[in-house]
C-alpha positions in Angstrom: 31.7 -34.5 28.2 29.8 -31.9 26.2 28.5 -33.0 22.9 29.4 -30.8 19.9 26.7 -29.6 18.4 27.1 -27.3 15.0 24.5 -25.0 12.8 24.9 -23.8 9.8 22.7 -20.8 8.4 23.0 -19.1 5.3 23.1 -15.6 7.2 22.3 -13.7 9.7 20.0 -10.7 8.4 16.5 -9.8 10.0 14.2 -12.0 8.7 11.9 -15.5 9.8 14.5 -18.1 9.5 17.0 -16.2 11.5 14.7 -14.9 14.0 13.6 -18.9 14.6 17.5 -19.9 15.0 18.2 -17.1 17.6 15.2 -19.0 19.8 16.3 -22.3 19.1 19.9 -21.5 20.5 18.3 -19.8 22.8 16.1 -23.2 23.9 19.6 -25.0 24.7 21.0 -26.4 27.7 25.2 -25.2 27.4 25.7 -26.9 30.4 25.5 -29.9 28.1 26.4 -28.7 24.5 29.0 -26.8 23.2 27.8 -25.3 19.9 29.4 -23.7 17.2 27.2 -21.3 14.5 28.5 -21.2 11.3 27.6 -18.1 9.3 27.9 -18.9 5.4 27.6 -15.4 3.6 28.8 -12.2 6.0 25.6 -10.7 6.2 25.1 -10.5 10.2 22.6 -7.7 11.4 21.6 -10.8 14.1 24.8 -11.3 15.7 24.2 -9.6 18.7 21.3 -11.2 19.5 23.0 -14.5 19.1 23.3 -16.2 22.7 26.7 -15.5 24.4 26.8 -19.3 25.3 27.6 -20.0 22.0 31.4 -21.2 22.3 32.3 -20.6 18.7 30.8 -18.3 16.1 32.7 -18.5 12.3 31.5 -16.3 10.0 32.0 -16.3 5.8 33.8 -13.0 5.4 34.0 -13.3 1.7 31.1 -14.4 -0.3 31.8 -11.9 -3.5 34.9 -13.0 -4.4 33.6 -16.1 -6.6 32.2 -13.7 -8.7 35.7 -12.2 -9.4 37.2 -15.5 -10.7 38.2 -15.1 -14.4 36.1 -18.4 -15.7 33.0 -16.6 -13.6 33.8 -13.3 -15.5 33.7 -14.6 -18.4 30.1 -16.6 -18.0 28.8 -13.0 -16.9 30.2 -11.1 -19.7 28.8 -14.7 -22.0 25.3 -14.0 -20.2 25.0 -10.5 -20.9 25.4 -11.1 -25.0 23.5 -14.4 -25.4 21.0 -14.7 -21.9 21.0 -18.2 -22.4 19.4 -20.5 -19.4 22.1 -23.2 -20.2 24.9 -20.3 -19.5 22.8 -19.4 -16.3 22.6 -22.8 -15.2 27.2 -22.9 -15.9 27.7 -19.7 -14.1 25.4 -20.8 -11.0 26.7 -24.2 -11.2 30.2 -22.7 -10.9 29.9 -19.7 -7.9 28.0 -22.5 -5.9 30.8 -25.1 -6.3 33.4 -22.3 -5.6 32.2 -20.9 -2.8 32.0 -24.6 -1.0 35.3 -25.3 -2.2 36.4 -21.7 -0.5 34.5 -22.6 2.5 35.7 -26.3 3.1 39.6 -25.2 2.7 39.1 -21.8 5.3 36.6 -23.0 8.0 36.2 -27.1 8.2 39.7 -28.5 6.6 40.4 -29.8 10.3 38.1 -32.2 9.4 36.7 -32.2 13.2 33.7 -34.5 13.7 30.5 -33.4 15.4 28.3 -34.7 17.5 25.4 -33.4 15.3 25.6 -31.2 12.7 22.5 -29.2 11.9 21.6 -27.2 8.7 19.0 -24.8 9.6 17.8 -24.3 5.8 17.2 -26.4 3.1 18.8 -26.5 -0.2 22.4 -25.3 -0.7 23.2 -25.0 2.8 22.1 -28.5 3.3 24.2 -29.8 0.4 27.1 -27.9 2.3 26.3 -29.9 5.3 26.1 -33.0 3.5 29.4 -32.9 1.9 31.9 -31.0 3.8 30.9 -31.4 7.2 32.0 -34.2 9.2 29.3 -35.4 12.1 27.8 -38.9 13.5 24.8 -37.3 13.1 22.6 -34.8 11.0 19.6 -33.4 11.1 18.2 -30.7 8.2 15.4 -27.8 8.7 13.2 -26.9 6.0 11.9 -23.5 6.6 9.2 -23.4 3.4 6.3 -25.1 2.1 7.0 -25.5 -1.1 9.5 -27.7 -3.3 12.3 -25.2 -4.6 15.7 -27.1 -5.4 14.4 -30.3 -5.4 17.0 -32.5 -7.1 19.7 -30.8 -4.2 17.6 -31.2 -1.3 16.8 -34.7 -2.5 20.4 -35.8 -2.9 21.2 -34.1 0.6 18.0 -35.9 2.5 19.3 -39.5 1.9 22.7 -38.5 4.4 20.2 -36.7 6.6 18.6 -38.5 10.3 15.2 -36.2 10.1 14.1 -33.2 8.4 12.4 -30.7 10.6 9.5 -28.3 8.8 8.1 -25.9 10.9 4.7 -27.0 10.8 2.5 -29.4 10.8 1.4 -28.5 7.6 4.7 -27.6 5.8 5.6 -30.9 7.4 2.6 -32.9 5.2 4.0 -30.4 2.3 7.3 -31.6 2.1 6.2 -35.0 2.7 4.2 -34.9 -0.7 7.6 -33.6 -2.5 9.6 -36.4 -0.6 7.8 -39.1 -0.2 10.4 -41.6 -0.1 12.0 -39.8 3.0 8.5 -39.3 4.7 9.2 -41.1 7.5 12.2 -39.1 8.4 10.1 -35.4 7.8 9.0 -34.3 11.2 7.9 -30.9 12.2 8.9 -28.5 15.4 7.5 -25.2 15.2 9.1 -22.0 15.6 9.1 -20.6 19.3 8.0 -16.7 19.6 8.9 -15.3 22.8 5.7 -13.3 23.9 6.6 -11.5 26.7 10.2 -10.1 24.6 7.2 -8.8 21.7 5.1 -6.9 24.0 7.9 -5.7 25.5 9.5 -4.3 22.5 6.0 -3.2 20.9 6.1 -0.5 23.8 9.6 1.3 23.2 7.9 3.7 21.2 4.8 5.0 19.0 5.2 5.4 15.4 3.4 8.6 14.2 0.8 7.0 12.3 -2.2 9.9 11.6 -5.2 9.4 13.3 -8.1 9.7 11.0 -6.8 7.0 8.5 -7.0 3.3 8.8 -3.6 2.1 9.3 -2.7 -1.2 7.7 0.7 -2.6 8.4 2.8 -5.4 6.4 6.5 -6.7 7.5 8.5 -9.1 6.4 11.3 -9.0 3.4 10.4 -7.3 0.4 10.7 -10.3 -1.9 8.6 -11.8 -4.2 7.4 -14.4 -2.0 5.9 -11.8 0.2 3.4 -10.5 -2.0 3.9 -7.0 -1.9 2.9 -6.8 -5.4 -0.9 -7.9 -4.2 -0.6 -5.5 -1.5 -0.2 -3.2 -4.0 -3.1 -4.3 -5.7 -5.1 -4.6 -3.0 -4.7 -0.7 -1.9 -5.6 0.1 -5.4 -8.9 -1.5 -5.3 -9.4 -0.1 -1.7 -8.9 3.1 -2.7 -11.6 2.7 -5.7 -13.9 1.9 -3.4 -13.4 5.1 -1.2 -11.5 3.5 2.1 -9.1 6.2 3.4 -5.7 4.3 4.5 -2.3 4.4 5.2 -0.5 1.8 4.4 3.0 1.0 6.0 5.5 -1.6 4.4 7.6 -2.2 7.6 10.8 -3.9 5.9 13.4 -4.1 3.0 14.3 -6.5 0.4 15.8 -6.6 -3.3 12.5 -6.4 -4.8 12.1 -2.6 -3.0 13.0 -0.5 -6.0 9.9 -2.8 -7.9 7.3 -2.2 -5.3 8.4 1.4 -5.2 7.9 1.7 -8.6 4.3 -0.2 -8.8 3.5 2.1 -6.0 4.0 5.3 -7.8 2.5 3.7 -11.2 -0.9 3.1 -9.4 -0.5 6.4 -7.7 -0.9 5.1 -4.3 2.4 7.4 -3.1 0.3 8.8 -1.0 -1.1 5.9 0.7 1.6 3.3 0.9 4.8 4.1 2.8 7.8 1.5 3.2 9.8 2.3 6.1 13.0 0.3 5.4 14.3 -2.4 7.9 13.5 -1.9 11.6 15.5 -3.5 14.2 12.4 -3.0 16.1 9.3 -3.5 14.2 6.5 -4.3 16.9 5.6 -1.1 17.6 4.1 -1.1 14.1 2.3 -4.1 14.3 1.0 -2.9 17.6 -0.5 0.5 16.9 -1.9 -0.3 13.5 -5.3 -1.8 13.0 -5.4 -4.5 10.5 -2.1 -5.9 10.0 -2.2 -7.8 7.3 0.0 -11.1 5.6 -0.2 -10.8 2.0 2.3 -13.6 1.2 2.5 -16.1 -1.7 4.0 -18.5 0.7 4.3 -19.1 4.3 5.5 -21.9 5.9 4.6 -20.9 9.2 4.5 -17.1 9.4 6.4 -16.0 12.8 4.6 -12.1 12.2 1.2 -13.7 12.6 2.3 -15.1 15.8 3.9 -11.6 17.1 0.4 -10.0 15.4 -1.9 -13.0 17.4 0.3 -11.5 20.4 -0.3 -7.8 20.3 -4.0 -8.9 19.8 -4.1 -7.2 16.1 -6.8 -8.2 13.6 -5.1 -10.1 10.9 -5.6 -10.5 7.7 -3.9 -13.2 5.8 -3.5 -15.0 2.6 -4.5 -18.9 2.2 -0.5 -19.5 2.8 0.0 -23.3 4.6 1.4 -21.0 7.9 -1.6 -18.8 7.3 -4.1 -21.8 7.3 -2.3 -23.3 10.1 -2.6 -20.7 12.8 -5.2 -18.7 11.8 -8.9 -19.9 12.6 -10.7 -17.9 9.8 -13.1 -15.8 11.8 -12.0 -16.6 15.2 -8.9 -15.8 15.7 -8.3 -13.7 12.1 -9.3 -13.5 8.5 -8.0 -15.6 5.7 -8.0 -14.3 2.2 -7.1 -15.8 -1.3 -3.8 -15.5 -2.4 -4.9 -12.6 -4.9 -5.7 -8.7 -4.7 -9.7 -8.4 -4.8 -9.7 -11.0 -1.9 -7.6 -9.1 -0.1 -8.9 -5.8 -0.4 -12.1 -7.4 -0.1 -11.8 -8.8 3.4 -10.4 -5.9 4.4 -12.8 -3.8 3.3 -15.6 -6.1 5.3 -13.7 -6.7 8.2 -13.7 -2.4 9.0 -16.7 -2.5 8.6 -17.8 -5.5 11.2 -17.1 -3.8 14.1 -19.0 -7.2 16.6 -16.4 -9.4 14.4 -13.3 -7.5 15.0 -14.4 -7.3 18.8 -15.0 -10.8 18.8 -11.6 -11.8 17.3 -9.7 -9.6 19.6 -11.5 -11.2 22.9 -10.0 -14.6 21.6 -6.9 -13.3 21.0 -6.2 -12.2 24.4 -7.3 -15.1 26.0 -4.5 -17.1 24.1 -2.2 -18.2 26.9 1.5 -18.3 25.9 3.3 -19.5 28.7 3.9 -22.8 28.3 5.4 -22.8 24.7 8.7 -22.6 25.8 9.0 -25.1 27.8 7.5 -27.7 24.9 9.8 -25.9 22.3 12.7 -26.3 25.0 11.7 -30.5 25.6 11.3 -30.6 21.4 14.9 -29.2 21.0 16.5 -31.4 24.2 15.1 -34.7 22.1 15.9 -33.1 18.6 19.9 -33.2 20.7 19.3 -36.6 22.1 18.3 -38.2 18.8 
């Protein structure tokens, strides 16, 4: 008999955390699970990437209509005359609680028990787990190296076999926040399929100019992402006379903020954000630096795909940038500010030995056996 194995993601979009789940299902043996994906909010650009072995896939098709409820309208129209934090802290309270409710009643009311149920995120979507899901086991991911939601991840942990962070320094991270569930904190990291990247990097050439330095950036334009240092960090290049382009490869909620620092620091000319690309390696692969700017990084899955493509890299000091990048071997770590961004930059342009040196170790970076230690992480992970 199969054993039935159910994840849990907040959604499906284009970003790290998804991109992670896809090769995790993609790591599993469906001649010996039967796996269910449950999507929570209907946001699903992923799906068809999803594995077709999957047997089940249920997917949230209403995540707006808690907003609608009359006791929610009324917080919002509460918030917008007195912006309280206590009135914040009701109306969040409220959707949150609502939308489980919702979710309990239209997808798990059968109450069917799992074999393992696995919440592939921290925070909310482990406090779903953890109270509406029925399973003999659990297991949580925590994809993030830093201690957001701490009062609901730490009721959630104590119903949960292992946490798995997605490094071994997230994992030492999170262990610091939790150290009462240290024991139960493990780490598996992230699987990046090389081969699929250097594939896809050569489906087309973007028309970057030629007599600029191209920098590129991707990832979710967020605050977390450090666009806003990026920024910064052109600014200052651009004082001191570097000619650039700059592409933003991405989208996020925080666009029409960036857009607007952009033009305020008149780098318009400089700095293009291309929107979200299905397909973003051809970027990465035919720029020169490509470079992390990130406040925080757990692990950073576009390093990996940069490391691949043999780019020179330039990140911050993010726990996933210290943890694969070997400053100066294998690519350049910066502070988590502007000046030392622009500032490594700037130097590594000009050291023409160093950036040949870097790119020589990158290529001799062998790949192949990866999958078959992420496939043996994932079998155990099953096992328990």
């Amino acid at each position: 008999m199969k054993r039935k194995v159910l994840f849990v993601v907040h959604q499906l979009n284009l970003g790290g955390v998804q991109k992670a789940l896809i090769s995790a299902l993609n790591a599993l043996d469906y001649s010996k699970n039967e796996v269910t994906l449950y999507v929570r909010k209907n946001r699903t650009d992923l799906l068809p990437q999803v594995n077709h072995n999957v047997s089940t896939i249920i997917i949230n098709q209403d995540t707006t209509k808690y907003y609608r409820k009359p006791y929610a309208l009324w917080l919002q129209l509460f918030l917008k005359i007195n912006n309280r934090q206590k009135t914040k802290q009701k109306l969040d309270d409220y959707i949150v609680s609502s939308q489980m409710k919702y979710e309990k009643e239209h997808y798990f009311s059968d109450d069917v028990e799992y074999d393992l149920a696995i919440s592939y995120i921290q925070s909310y979507t482990a406090k779903f787990v953890d109270e509406n899901v029925k399973a003999k086991r659990k297991v949580m991911f925590y994809h993030g190296s830093t201690d957001e939601f701490h009062d609901v991840n730490e009721k959630a942990m104590q119903h949960f076999e292992r946490i798995y962070c997605v490094s071994k320094g997230a994992q030492k991270a999170v262990q610091g926040f939790y150290p009462q569930f240290a024991e139960r904190i493990e780490y598996l990291e992230n699987y990046v399929d090389a081969e699929n990247v250097r594939h896809k990097a050569d489906e087309f050439i973007p028309g970057y100019p030629k007599d600029k330095l191209i920098l590129c950036s991707c990832g979710r334009i967020t605050s977390v992402k450090g666009y806003d240092l990026a920024v910064g960090a052109a600014k200052i290049l651009r004082q001191s006379g570097l000619d650039f382009k700059w592409y933003f490869v991405g989208d996020g909620v925080d666009r029409q903020k960036i857009e607007s620092l952009i033009s305020e620091k008149q780098l318009s000319e400089y700095i293009e954000i291309t929107g979200l690309q299905d397909n973003p390696y051809p970027y990465i692969k035919n720029c020169d630096i490509y470079v992390q700017p990130s406040y925080e990084e757990a692990y950073g899955l576009t390093i990996i795909e940069a490391q691949i493509l043999g780019r020179i890299i330039v990140s911050t000091t993010t726990v996933g940038g210290s943890y694969i990048i070997r400053d100066g071997i294998d690519g350049l770590l910066a502070d988590i500010d502007a000046p030392s961004i622009a500032q490594t930059i700037y130097l590594i342009n000009q050291n023409h030995t160093l950036k040949k040196a870097i790119h020589n170790n990158l290529v001799k970076i062998d790949y192949s056996k990866d999958y078959q230690l992420f496939r043996n992480d994932w079998k155990k992970l099953l096992e328990g």
